[in-house]
C-alpha positions as CSV (number, residue, x, y, z in Angstrom):
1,X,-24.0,193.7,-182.2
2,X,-20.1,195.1,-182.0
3,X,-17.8,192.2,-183.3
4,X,-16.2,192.0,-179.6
5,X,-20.2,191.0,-178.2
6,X,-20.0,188.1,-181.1
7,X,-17.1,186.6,-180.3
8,X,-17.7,186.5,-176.4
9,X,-20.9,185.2,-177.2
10,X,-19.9,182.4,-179.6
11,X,-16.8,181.6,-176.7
12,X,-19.6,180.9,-174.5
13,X,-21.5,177.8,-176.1
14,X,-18.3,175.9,-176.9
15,X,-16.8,176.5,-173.2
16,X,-19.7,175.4,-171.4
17,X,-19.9,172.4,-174.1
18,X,-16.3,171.4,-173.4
19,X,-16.2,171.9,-169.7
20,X,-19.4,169.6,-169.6
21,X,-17.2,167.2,-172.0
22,X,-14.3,167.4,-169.2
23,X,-17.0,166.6,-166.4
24,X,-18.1,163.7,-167.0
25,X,-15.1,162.0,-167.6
26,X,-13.7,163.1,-164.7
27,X,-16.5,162.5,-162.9
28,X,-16.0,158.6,-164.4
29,X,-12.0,158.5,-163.1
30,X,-13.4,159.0,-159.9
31,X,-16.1,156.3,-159.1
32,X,-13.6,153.9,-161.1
33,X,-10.7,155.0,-158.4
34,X,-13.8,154.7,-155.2
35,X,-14.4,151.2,-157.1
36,X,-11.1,149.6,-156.8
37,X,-10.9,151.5,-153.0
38,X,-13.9,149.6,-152.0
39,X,-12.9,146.6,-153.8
40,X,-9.3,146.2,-152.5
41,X,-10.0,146.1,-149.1
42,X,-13.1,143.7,-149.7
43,X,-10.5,141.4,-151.0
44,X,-8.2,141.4,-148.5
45,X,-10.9,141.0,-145.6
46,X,-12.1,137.7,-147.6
47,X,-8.9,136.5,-147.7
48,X,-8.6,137.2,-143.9
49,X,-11.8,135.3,-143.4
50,X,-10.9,132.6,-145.7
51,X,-7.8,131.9,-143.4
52,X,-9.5,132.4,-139.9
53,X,-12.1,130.0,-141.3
54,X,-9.0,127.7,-142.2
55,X,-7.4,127.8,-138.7
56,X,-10.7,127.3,-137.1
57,X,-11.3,124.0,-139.4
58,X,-7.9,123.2,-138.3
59,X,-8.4,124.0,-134.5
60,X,-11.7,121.3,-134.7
61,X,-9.3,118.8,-136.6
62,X,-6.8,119.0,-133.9
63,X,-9.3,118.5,-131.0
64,X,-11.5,115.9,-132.7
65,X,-8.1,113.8,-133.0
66,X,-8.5,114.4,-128.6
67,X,-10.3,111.7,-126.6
68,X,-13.9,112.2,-126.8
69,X,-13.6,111.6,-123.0
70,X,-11.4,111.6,-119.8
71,X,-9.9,108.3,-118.6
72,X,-12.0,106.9,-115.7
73,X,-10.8,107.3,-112.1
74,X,-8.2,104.7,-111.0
75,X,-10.4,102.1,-108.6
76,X,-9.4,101.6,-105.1
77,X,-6.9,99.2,-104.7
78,X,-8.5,97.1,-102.1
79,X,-11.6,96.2,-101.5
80,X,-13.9,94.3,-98.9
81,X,-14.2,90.4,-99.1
82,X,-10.5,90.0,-101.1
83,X,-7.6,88.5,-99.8
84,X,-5.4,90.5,-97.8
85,X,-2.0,91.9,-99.7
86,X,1.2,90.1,-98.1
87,X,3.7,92.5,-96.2
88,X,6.6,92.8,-95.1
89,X,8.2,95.9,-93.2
90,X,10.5,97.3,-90.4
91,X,8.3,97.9,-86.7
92,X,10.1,100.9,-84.1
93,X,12.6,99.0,-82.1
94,X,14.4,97.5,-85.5
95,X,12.4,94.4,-85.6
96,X,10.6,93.1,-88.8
97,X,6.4,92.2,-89.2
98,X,4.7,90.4,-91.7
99,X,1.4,89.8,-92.5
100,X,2.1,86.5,-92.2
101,X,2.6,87.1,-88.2
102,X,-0.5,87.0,-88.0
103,X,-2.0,84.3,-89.4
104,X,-5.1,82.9,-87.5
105,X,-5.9,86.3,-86.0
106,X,-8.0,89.6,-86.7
107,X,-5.8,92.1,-87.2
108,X,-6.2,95.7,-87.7
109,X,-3.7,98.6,-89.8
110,X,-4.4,101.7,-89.8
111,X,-2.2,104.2,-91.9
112,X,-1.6,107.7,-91.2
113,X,-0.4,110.6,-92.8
114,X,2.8,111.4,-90.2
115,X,3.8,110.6,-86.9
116,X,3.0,113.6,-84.2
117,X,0.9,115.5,-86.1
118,X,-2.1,116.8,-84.2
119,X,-4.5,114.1,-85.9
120,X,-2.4,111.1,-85.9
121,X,-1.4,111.6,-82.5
122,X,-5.4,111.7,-81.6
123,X,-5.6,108.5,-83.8
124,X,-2.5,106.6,-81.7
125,X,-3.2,107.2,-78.8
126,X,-7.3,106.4,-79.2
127,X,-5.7,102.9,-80.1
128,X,-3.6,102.9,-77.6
129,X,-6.0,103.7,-75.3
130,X,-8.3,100.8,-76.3
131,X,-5.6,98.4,-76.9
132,X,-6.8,96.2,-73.9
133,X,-10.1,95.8,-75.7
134,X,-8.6,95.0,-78.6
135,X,-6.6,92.0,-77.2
136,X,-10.0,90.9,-75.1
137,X,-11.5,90.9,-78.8
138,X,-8.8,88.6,-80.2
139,X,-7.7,91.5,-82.2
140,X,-3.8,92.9,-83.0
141,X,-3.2,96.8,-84.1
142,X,-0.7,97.9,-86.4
143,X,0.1,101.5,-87.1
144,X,1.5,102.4,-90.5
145,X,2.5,105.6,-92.3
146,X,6.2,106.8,-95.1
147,X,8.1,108.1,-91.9
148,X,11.5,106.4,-91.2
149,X,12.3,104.4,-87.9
150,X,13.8,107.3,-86.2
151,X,10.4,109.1,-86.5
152,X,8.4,106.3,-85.7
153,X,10.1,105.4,-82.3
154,X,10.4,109.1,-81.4
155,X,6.5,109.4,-81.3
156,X,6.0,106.3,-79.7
157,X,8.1,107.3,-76.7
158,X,6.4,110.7,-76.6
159,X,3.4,109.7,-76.3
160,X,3.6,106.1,-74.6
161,X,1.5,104.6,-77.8
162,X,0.9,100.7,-77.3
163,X,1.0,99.1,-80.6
164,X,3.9,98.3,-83.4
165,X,4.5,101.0,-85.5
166,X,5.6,100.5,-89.0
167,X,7.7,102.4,-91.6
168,X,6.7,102.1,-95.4
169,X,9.4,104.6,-97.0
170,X,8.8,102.9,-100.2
171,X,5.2,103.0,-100.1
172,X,4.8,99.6,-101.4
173,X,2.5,98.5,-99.0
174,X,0.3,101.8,-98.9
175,X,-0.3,101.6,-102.8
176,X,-1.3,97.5,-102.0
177,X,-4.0,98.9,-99.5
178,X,-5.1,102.0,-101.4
179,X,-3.7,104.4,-98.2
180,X,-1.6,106.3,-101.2
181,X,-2.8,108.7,-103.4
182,X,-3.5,112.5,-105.0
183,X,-4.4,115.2,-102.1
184,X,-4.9,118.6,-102.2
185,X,-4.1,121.5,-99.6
186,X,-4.1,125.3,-100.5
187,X,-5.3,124.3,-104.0
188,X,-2.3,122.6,-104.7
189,X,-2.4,118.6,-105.7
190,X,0.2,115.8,-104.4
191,X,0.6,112.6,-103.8
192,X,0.7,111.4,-99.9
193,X,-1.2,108.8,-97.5
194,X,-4.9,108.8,-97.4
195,X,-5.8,108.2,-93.9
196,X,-7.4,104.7,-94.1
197,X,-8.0,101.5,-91.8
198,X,-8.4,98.3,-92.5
199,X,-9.8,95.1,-90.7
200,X,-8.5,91.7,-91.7
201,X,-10.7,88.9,-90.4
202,X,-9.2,85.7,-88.8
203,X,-9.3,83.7,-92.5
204,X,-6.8,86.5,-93.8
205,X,-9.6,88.3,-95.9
206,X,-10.2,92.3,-95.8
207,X,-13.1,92.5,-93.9
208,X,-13.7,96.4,-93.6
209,X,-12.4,99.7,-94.9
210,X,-12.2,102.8,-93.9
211,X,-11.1,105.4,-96.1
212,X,-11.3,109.2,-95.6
213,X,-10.9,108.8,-92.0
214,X,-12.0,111.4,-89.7
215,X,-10.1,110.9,-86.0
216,X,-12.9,111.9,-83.0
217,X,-14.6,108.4,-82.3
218,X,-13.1,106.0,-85.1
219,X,-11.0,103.8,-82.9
220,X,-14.3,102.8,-81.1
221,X,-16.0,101.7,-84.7
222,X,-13.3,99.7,-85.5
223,X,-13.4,98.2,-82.0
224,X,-16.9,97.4,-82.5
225,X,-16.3,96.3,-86.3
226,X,-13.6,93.5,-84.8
227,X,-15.4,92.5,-81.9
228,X,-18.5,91.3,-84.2
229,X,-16.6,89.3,-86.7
């Protein structure tokens, strides 16, 4: 063997021995550098978690500290078989009625949303219409809604109604008899008159409600509701 072969050959050996030296170790730079990759961002998510679990522990704090329920519905104001709330208020014509005007005598009030609208003018003038019945049945009417005096006598002319109208701009005596309250139209929410009648017997006690009214044939009930007390 020439001295060139021996050389070459004994190159060989110690090449592939340091190469395989080299490999390993890079080989070890590299899953230590994958390591800390996968570690870092395993860190960072715990700390995300740790934080969202935080915020959520602080989210059922916050609404623990809420009511565990909603307030109950305000009651009526009125009811059957209590005395009837004292009022006072201006009538169309500039005149001024009380409750106390009628002592002795059934009296009806019924309170509408606002003069000469399509179902308060049905409501008036089925009153009106039965007004000698109500007299027969020793029995007064009173109309009642927010509209002012102006309003009041304007709708009484046009339409010939029979009975006192009266004008609760303050809405004092609405809230007393529970004919004020939350409505809704269009999906919208406000406060306004409910329509609602009520029958005060002779001894000055609430004798019937009606609440929710609905127009076609209620003057007749109450008719028939005064004449049996």
């Amino acid at each position: 063997m020439s001295k060139k072969s021996r050389k070459k050959s004994s190159k060989t050996p110690s090449g592939i021995a340091t190469a395989e030296k080299k490999a390993p170790a890079k080989r070890a730079t590299t899953q230590a550098k994958s390591a800390k990759a996968q570690r870092t961002p395993a860190s960072k998510s715990t700390g995300t978690i740790a934080k969202a679990g935080s915020h959520k522990a602080a989210s059922k704090q916050l609404n623990s500290s809420r009511p565990a329920s909603a307030p109950a519905a305000a009651k009526p104001a009125l009811t059957e078989g209590q005395k009837a709330p004292a009022f006072r208020l201006p009538r169309d014509g500039g005149d001024v009625v009380s409750l106390a005007d009628y002592a002795g005598r059934k009296l009806v009030l019924f309170f509408y949303p606002r003069a000469d609208t399509p179902g308060c003018t049905r409501e008036a003038i089925d009153f009106t219409r039965l007004a000698d019945a109500f007299t027969s049945a020793g029995t007064a009417v009173l109309g009642i809604s927010a509209d002012p005096l102006k309003a009041q006598e304007k709708f009484r002319d046009k339409h010939k109604l029979a009975m006192p109208l009266m004008s609760d701009e303050t809405h004092e005596m609405l809230e007393a008899y529970g004919a004020w309250g939350e409505k809704s139209m269009y999906g919208k929410s406000f406060l306004g008159i409910l329509r609602t009648t009520v029958l005060v017997g002779a001894d000055g006690k609430v004798a019937k409600i009606w609440r929710n009214v609905r127009v076609d044939g209620h003057a007749d009930q109450v008719l028939e509701a005064a004449r049996s007390l």
